[in-house]
Backbone as CSV, one residue per row, in Angstrom:
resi,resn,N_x,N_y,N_z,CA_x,CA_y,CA_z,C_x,C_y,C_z
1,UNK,-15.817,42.224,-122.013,-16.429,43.526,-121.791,-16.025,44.461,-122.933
2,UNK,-16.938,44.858,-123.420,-16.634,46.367,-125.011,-15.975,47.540,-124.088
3,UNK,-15.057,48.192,-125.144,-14.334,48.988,-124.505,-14.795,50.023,-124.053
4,UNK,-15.876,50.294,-124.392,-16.504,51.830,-123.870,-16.746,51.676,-122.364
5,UNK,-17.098,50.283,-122.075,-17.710,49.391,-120.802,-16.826,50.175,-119.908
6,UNK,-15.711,49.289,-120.283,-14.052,49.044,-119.537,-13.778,50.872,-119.398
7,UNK,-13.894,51.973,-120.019,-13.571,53.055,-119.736,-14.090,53.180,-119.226
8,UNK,-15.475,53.635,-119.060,-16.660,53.913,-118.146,-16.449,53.519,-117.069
9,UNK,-16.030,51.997,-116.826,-15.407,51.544,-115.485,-14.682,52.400,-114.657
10,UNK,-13.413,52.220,-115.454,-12.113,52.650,-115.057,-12.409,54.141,-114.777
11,UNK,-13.452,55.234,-115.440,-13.157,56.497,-114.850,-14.451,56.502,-113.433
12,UNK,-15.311,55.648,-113.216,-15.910,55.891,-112.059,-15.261,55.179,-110.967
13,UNK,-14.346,54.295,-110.992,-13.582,53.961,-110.496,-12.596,54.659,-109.481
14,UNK,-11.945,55.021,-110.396,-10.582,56.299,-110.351,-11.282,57.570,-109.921
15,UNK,-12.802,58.172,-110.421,-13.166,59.444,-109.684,-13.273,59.212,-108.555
16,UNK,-13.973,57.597,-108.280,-14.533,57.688,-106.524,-13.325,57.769,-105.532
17,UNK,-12.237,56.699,-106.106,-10.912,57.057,-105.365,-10.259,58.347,-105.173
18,UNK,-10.131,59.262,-106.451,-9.313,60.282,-105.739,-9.862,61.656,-105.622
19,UNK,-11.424,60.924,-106.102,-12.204,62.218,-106.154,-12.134,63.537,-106.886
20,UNK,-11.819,63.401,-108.124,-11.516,64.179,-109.286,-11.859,63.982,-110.412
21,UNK,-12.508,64.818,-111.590,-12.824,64.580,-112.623,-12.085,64.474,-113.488
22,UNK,-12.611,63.170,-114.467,-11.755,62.889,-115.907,-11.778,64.077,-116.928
23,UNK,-10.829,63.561,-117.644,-10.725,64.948,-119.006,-10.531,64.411,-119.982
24,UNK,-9.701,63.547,-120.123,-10.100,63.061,-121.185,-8.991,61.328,-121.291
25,UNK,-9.204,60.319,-121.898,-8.384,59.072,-121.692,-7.170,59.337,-122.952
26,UNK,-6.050,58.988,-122.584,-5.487,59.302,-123.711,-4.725,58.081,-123.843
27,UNK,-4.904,56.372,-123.339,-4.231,55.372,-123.924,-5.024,54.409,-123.337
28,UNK,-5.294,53.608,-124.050,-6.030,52.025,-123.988,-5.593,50.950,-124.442
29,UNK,-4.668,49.961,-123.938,-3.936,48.528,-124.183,-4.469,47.705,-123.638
30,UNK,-4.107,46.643,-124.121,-4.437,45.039,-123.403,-3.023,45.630,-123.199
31,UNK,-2.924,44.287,-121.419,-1.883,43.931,-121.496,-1.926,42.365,-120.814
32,UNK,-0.920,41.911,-119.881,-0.826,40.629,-119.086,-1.556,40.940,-117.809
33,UNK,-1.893,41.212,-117.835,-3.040,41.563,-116.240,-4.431,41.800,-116.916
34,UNK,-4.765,42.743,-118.207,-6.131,42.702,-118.206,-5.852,44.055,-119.533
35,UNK,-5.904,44.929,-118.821,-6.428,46.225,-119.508,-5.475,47.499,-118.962
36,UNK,-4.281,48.354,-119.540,-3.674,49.457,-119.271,-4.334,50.803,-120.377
37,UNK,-5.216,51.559,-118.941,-5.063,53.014,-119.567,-4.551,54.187,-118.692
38,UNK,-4.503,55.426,-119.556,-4.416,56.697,-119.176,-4.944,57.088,-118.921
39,UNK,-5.933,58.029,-118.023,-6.698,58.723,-117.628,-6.272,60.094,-117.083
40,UNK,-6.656,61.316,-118.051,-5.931,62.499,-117.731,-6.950,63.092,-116.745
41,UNK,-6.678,63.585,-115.415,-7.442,64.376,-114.609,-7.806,65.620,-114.426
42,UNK,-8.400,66.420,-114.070,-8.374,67.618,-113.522,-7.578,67.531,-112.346
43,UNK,-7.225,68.368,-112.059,-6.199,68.408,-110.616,-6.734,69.999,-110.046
44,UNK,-6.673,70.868,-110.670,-7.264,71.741,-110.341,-7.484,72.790,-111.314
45,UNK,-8.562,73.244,-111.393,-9.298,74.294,-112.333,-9.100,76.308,-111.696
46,UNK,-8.423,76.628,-113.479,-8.511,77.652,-113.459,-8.803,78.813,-114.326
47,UNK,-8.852,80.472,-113.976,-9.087,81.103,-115.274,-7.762,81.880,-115.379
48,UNK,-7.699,81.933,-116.763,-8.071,80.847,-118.009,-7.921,79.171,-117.731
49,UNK,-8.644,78.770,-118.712,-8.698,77.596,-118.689,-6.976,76.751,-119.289
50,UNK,-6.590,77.520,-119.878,-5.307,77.384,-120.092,-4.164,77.005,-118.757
51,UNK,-4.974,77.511,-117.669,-3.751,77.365,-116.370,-4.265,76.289,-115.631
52,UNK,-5.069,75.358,-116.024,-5.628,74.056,-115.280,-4.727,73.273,-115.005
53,UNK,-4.468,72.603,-113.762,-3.758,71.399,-113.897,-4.214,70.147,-114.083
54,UNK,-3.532,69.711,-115.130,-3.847,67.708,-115.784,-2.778,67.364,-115.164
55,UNK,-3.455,66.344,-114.130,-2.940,65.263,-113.811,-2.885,63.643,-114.863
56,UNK,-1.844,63.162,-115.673,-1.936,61.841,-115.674,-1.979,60.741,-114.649
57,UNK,-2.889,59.599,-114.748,-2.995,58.494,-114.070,-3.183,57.462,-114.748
58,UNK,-1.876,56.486,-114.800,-2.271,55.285,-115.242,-2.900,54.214,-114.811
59,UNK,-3.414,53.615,-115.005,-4.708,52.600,-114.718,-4.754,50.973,-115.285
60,UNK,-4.719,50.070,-114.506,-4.694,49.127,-114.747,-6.006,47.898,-114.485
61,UNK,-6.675,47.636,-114.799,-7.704,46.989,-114.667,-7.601,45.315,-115.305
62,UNK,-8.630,44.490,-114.472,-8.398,43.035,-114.734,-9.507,42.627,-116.001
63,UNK,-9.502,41.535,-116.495,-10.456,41.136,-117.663,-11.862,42.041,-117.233
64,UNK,-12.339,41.849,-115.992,-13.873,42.050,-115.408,-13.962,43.758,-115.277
65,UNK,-12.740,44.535,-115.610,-13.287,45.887,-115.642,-12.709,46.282,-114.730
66,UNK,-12.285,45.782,-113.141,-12.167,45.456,-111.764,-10.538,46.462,-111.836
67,UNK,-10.479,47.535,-111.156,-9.143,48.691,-110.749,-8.589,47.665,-110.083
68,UNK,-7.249,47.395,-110.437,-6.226,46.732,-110.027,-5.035,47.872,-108.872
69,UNK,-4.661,48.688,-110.338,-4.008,49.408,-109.516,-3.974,50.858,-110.146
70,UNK,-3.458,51.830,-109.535,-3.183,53.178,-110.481,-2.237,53.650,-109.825
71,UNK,-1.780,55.082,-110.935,-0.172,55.879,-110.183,-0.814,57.010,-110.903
72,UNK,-0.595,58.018,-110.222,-0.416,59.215,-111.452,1.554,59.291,-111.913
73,UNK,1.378,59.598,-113.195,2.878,59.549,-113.970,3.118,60.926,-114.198
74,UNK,2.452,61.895,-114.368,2.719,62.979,-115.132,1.464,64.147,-114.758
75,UNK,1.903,65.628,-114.464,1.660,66.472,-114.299,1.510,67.625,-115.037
76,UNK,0.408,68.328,-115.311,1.423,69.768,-116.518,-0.186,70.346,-116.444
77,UNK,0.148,71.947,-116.979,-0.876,72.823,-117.696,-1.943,72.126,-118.731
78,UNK,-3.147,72.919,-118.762,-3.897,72.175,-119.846,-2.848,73.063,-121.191
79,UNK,-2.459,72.133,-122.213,-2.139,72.692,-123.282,-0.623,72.478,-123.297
80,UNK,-0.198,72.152,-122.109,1.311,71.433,-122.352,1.518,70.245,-122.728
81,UNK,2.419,70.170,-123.540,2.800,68.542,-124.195,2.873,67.198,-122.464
82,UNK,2.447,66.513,-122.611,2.639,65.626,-121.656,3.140,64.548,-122.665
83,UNK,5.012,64.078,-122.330,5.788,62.828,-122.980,5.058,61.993,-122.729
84,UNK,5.197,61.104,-123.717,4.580,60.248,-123.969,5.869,58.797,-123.682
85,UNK,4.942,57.573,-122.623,6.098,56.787,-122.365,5.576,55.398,-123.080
């Protein structure tokens, strides 16, 4: 599957589950299961747009595209550094 596939997957996936919109992906690996990404969320929208909360969620998917599992890892403002692990 081309990777655009495999994202596309993984964020209609992850919206229908927790019911929240993507913002933007910020990591894409192979790994031993299939496919590890990031998927930064909206968590909740505000004004300014500066006071939004991004949720991180990592994402794990099998060769076929197929959500294995997810966690959210990380929390913060739009515009705050989120560490990088």
């Amino acid at each position: 599957m081309e990777p655009t596939a495999l994202v596309s997957r993984a964020k209609q996936q992850l919206e229908a589950l927790i019911g929240l919109s993507t913002d933007t992906i910020s990591r894409f690996d192979r790994n031993a299961e299939g496919w590890l990404l990031n998927i930064d969320m909206l968590e909740h929208s505000a004004i300014p747009r500066t006071h939004d909360l991004i949720a991180r969620y990592e994402v794990v998917l099998d060769e076929a595209g197929t959500l294995l599992r997810w966690r959210r890892t990380a929390r913060t403002q739009r515009g705050q550094l989120l560490e990088e692990s």
